[in-house]
C-alpha positions as CSV (number, residue, x, y, z in Angstrom):
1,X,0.0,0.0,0.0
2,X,2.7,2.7,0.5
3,X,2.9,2.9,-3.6
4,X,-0.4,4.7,-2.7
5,X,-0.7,7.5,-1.1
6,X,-3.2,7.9,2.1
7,X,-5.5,10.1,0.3
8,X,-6.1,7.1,-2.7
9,X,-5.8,4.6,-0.2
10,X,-9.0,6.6,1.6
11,X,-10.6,6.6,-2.6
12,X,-9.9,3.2,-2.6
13,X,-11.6,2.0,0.6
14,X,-14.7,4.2,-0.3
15,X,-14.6,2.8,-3.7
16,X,-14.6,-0.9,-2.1
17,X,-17.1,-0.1,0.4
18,X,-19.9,0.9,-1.8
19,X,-19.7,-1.7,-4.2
20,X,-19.3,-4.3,-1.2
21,X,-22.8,-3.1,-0.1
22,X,-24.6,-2.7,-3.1
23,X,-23.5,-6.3,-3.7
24,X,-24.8,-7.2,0.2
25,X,-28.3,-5.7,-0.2
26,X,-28.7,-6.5,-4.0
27,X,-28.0,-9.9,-3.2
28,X,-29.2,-10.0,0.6
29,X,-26.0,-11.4,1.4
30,X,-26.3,-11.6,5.6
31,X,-22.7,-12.6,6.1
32,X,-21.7,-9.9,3.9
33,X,-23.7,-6.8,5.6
34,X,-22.3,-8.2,8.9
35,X,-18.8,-8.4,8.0
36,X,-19.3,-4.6,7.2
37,X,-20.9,-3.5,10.3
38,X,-18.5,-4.9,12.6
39,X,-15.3,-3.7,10.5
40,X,-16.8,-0.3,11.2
41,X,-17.5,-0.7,14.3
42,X,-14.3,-1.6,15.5
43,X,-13.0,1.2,13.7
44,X,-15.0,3.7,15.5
45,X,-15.1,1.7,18.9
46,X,-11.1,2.3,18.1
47,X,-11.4,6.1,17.7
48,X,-14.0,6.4,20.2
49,X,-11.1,4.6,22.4
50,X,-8.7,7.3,22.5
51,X,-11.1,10.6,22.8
52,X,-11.1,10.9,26.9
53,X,-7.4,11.1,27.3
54,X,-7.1,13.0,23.9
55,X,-9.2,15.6,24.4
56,X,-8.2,16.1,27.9
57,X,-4.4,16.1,27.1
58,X,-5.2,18.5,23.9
59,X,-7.1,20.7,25.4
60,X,-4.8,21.2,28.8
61,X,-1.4,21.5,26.4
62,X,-3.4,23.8,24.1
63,X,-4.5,26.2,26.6
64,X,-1.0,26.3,28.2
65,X,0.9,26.9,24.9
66,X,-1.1,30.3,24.8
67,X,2.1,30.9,27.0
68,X,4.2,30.7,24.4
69,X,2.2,32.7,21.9
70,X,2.9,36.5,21.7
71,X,-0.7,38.2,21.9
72,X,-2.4,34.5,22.9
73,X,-5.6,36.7,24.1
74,X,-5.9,38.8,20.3
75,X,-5.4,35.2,19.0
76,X,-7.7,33.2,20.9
77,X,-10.7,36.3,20.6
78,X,-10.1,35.9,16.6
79,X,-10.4,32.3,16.5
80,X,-13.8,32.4,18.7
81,X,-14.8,35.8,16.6
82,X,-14.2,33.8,12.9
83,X,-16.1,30.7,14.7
84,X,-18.6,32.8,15.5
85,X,-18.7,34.3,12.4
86,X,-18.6,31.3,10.1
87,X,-21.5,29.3,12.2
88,X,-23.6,32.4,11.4
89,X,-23.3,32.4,7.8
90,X,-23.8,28.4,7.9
91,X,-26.8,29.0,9.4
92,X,-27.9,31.7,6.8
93,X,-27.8,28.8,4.5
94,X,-29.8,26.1,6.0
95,X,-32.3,28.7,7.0
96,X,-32.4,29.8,3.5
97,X,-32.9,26.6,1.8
98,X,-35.2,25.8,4.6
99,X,-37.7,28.5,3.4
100,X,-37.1,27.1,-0.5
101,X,-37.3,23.6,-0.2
102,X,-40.2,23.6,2.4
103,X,-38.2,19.7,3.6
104,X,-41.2,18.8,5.4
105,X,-44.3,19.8,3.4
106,X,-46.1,16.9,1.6
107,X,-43.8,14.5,4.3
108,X,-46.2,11.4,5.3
109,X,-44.8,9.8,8.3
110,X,-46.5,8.6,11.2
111,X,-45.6,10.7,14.4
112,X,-48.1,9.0,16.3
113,X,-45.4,6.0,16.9
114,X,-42.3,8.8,17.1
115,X,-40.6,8.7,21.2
116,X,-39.0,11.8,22.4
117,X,-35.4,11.7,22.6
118,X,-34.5,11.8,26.6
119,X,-31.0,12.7,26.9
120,X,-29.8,14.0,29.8
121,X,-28.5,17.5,30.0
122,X,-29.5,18.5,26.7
123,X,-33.5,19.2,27.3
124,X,-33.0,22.9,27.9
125,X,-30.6,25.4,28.3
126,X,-30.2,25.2,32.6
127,X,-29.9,21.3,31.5
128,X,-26.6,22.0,29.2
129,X,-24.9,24.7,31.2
130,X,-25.4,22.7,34.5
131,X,-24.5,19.3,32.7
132,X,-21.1,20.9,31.7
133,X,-19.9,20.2,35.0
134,X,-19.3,17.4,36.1
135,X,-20.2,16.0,39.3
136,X,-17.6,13.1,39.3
137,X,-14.8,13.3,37.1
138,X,-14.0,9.6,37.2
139,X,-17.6,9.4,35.4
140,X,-17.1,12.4,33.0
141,X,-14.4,9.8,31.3
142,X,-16.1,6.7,31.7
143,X,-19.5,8.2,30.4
144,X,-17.4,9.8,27.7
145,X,-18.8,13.3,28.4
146,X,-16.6,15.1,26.1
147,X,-18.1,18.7,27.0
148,X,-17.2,17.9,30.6
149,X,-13.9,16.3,30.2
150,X,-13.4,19.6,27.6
151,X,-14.5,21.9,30.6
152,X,-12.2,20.1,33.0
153,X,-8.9,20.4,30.6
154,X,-9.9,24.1,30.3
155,X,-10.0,24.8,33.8
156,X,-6.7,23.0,34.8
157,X,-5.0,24.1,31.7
158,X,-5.7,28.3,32.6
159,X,-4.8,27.2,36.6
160,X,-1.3,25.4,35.3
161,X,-1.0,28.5,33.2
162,X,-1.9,30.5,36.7
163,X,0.6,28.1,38.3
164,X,3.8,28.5,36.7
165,X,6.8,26.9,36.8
166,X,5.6,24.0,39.8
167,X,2.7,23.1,37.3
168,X,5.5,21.8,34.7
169,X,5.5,18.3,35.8
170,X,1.8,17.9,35.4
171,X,1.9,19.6,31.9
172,X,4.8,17.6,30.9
173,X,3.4,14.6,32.0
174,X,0.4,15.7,30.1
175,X,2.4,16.6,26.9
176,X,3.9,12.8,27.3
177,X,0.4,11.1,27.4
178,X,-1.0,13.7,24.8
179,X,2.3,12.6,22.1
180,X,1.1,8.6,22.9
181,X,-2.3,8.6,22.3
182,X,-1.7,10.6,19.2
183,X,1.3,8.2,18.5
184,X,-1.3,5.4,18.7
185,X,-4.0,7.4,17.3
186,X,-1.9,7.7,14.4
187,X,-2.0,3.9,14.0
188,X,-5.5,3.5,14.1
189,X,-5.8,6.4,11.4
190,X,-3.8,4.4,9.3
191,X,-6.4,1.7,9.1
192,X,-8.7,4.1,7.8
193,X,-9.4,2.3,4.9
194,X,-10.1,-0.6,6.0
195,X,-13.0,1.3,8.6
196,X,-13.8,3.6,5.2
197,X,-15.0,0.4,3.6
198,X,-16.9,-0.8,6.4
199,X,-18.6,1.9,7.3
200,X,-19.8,3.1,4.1
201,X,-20.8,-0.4,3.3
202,X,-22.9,-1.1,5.8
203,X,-24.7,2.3,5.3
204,X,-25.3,1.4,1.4
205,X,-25.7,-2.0,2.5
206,X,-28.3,-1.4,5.4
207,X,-30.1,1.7,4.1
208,X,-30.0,2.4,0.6
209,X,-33.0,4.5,-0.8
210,X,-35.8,3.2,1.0
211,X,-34.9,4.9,3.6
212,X,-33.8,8.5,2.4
213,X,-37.0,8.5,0.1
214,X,-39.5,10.2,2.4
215,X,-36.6,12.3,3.8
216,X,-35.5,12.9,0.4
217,X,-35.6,17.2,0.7
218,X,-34.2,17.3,3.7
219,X,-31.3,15.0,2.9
220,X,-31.1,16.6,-0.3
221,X,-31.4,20.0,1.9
222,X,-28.4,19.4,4.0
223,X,-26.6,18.3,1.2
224,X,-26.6,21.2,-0.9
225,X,-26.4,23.4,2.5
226,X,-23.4,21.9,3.4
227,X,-21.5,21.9,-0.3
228,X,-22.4,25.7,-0.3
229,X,-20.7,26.4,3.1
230,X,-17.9,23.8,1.4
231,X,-17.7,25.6,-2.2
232,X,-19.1,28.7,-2.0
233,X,-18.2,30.7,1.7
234,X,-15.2,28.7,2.6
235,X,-13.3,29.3,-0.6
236,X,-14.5,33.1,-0.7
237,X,-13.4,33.7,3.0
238,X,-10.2,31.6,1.9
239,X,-9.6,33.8,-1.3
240,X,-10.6,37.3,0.3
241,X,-9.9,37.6,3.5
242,X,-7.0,34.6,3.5
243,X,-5.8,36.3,0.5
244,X,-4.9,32.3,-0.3
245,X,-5.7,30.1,-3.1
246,X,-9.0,27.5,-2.1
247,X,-7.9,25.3,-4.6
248,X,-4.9,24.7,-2.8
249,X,-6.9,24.8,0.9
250,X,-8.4,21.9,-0.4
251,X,-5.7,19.9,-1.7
252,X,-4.0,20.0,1.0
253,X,-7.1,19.7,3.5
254,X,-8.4,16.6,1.7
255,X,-7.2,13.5,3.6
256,X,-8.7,15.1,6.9
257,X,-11.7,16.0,5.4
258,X,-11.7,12.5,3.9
259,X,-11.2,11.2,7.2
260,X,-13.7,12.9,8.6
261,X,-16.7,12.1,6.2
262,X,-16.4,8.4,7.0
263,X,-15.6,8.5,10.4
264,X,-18.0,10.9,11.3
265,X,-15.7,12.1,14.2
266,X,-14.6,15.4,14.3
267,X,-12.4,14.6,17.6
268,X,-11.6,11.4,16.0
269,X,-9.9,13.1,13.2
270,X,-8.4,15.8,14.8
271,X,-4.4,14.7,14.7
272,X,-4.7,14.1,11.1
273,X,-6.3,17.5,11.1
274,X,-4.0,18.9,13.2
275,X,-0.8,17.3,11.5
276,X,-2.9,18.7,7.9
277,X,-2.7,22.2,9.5
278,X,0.6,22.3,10.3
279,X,2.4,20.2,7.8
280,X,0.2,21.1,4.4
281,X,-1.5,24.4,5.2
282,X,1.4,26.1,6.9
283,X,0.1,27.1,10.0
284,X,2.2,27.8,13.0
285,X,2.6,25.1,15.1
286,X,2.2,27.1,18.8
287,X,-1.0,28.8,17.7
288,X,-2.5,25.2,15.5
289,X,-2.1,23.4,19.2
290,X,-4.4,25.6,20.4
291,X,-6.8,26.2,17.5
292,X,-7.7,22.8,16.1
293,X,-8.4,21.1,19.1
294,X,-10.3,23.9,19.9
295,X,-12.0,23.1,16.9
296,X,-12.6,19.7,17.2
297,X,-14.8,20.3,20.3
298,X,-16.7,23.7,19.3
299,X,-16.4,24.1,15.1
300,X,-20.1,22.4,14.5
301,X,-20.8,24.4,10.9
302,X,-22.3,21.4,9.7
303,X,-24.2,19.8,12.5
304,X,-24.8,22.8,14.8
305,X,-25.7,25.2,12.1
306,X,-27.2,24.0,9.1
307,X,-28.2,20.2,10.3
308,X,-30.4,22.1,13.4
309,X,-31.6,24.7,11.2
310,X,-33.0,22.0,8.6
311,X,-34.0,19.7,10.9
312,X,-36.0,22.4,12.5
313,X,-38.1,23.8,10.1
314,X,-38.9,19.6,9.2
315,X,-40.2,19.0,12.3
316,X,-42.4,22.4,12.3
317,X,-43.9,21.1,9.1
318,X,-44.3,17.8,9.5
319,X,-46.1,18.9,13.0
320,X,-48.1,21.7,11.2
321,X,-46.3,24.6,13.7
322,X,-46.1,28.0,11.8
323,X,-42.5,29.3,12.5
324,X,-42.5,33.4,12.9
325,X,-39.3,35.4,12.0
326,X,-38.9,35.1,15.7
327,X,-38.1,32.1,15.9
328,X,-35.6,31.9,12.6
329,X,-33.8,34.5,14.6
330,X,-33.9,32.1,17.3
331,X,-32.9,28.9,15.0
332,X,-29.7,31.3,14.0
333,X,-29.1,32.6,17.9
334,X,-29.1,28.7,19.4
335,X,-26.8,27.2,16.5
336,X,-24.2,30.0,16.6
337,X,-24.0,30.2,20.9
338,X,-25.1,26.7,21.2
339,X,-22.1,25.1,19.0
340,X,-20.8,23.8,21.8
341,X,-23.3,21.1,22.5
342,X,-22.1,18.9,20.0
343,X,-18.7,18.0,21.2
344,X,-16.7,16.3,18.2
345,X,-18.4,13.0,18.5
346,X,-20.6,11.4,15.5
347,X,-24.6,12.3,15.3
348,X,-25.6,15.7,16.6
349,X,-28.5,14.6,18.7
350,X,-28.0,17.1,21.8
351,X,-27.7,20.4,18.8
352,X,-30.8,19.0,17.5
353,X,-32.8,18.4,21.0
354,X,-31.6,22.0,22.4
355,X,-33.0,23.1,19.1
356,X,-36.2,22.1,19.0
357,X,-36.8,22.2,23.0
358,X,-34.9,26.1,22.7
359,X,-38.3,26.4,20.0
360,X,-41.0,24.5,21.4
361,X,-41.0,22.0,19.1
362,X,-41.8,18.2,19.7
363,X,-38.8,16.2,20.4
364,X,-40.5,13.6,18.8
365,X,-39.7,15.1,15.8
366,X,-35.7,14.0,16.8
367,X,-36.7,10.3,16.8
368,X,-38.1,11.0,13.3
369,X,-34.7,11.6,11.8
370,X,-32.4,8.9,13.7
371,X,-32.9,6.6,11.3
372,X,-31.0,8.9,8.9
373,X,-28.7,10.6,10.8
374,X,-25.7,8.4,10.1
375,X,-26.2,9.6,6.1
376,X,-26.7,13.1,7.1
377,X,-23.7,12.9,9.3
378,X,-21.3,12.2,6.7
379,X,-21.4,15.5,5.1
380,X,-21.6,17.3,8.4
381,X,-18.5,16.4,10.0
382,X,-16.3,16.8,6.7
383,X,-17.8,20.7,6.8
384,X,-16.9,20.5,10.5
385,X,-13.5,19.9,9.8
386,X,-12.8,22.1,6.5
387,X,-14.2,25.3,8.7
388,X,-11.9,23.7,11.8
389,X,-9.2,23.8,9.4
390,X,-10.1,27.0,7.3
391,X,-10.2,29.5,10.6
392,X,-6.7,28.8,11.7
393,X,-5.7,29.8,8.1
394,X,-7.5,33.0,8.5
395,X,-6.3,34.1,11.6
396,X,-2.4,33.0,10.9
397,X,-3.0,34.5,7.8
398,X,-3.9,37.6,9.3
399,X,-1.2,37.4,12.3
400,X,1.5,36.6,10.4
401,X,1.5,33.2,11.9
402,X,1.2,31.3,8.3
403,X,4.0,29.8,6.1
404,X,2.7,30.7,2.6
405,X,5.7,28.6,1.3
406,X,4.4,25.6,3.0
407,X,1.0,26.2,1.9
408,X,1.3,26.4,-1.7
409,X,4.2,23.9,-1.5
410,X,3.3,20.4,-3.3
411,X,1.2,18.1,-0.7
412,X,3.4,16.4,1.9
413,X,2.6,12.9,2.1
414,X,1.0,11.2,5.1
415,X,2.2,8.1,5.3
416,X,4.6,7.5,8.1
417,X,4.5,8.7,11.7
418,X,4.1,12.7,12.0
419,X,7.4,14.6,11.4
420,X,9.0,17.0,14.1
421,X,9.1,19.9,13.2
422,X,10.7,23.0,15.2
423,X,8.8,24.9,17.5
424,X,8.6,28.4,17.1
425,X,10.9,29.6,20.2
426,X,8.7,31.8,22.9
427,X,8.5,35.8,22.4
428,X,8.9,38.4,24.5
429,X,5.6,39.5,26.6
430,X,4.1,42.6,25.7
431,X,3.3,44.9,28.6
């Protein structure tokens, strides 16, 4: 395989996959379908494996490199400011097409048989600020509760940074665990596809059309949302305010976006998107330690912006509930604060419940779509990642914290273990 490189490797195993299920549900071949499902669900069980210690290790390190970072504050509100920014216009879209495509007019389903979704700490707002933190941190891990293992790296990252020096053992100790997980990580990544082929097998395999027919506007609906946010604001932010070349973004960005469409894992994916940053886009390496696991955990374009706004104005249809400009405002208000919520991990079930619970709408209308959601969630997390990869290009274009040479420099291959590099040596403090 290493005459290939990991990006046709990735073709390769998509390729596989899709003609290994049309073969398992064209021929109702059992063994087949469940060959598929499990080699995708060890591949996620894999990923899924590593995200307590990863995100606690990433997100500690990355908050205690600000340190290191001349203007870390001016950096960090930019970030959070171009987040902000790009959930906004995602949002614009899905309410947009929303209002076109009417996704839930002429839908026949039966909601009498739809359940509520009860998930804990995502009913209401009090629900998801108070279910941030946690009450046991042993159980914040072994529930993988990645907003509350997220808000515990935060808080002892900033004290270690409050700390000093006699905090160095815990953050080197913490820099040791977070280079091993990503060492091993790395490994798992590498058998990406293997899971690509497995996973998108056993969707083709297990759902096919049947299942996205009623549902076909609002699948078509996030879709195009997300391809707009993908090929139409990304490359012009890229282009006009990155002053950089989207063709190019994208060539390099591929394997992580790649990653990330069959994976459905934005935390899952985050070293390859963080090794993409660095390595192909040319971001520095200080200020990318900081960003993209940032990122990973917050970024949502695709499920906490346009998925929510969608999914929304389904259920309101399907239920026959007028929506006012009120609540559109309201729609664009939840997915840009409420971001958040969805944490880096497949589906974006909590976004959706805060969304409709936020309106008023029936949670019932979130059992309508679970069938579904694996689909949908395809083409969310690869937007999640692009934007998670397309904001620390802005802002290091903008700070000077961007190797142009890097960037429009031929693709580095991804093959072997991640390459050292050398870390940009602290600046002075500015009074």
């Amino acid at each position: 395989m290493k005459r290939f490189s990991f990006s046709l490797q990735l073709l390769l195993g998509l390729v596989a996959g899709v003609a290994l299920g049309f073969i398992a549900r064209a021929g109702d071949v059992a063994w087949l379908t469940t060959t598929l499902t499990e080699v995708g669900k060890i591949f996620v069980q894999l990923l899924k494996l590593a995200v307590p210690p990863l995100v606690f290790t990433a997100v500690v390190v990355s908050v205690a490199n600000l340190r290191n970072v001349n203007g870390a504050a001016r950096l960090a509100g930019k970030t959070l400011l171009w987040f902000l920014i790009t959930s906004l216009i995602a949002v614009a879209f899905g309410i947009g097409l929303g209002l076109v495509i009417n996704p839930g007019q002429g839908v026949t389903i039966a909601t009498e048989g739809a359940k509520a979704v009860d998930l804990e700490g995502a009913g209401t707002w009090v629900d998801f600020l108070t279910g941030i933190i946690p009450t046991n941190i042993v159980t914040a891990f072994t529930e993988l509760n990645v907003l509350q293992i997220v808000f515990l790296g935060a808080v002892l990252g900033a004290a270690a940074l409050a700390v000093g020096d006699k905090a160095e053992p815990f953050l080197g100790f913490s820099r040791s665990v977070l280079e091993l997980v990503q060492k091993a990580l790395w490994w798992v990544i590498r058998l990406a596809p293997i899971g690509t082929a497995g996973l998108i097998g056993k969707s083709v395999a297990s759902y096919g059309w049947d299942l996205l027919a009623p549902l076909a506007k609002l699948s078509a609906g996030v879709y195009i949302g997300c391809l707009l946010v993908l090929l139409v604001s990304y490359p012009l932010l890229l282009a006009f305010v990155g002053k950089v070349n989207p063709i190019t973004f994208y060539r390099n960005a591929w394997p992580a976006i790649e990653l990330a469409f069959v994976s459905r894992s934005s935390v899952g994916t985050m070293p390859l998107t963080q090794r993409v940053t660095t390595e192909r886009l040319g971001v520095d390496r200080d200020y990318a330690s900081f960003a993209v696991p940032f990122g990973a955990t917050t970024k949502m374009d695709g499920c906490a912006a346009i998925y929510p706004a969608l999914a929304a104005i389904f259920v309101a249809q399907v239920f026959h509930i007028p929506l006012g400009v009120g609540q559109y405002l309201l729609i664009a208000f939840v997915s840009v604060v409420g971001s958040a919520a969805t944490a880096g991990l497949t589906g974006a079930i909590v976004m959706l419940t805060l969304t409709l619970s936020t309106l008023g709408l029936p949670l019932e209308g979130v059992g309508l779509l679970l069938a579904i959601d694996p689909i949908l969630d395809m083409i969310r997390t690869a937007t999640n990642v692009a934007g998670q990869m397309v904001v620390p290009v802005l802002v290091g274009r903008a700070e000077g914290r961007l190797d142009e040479a890097v960037f429009n420099a031929p693709p580095q291959p991804l093959d072997d273990a991640p390459a050292e590099r050398p870390v940009r040596a602290p600046e002075p403090a500015i009074a």
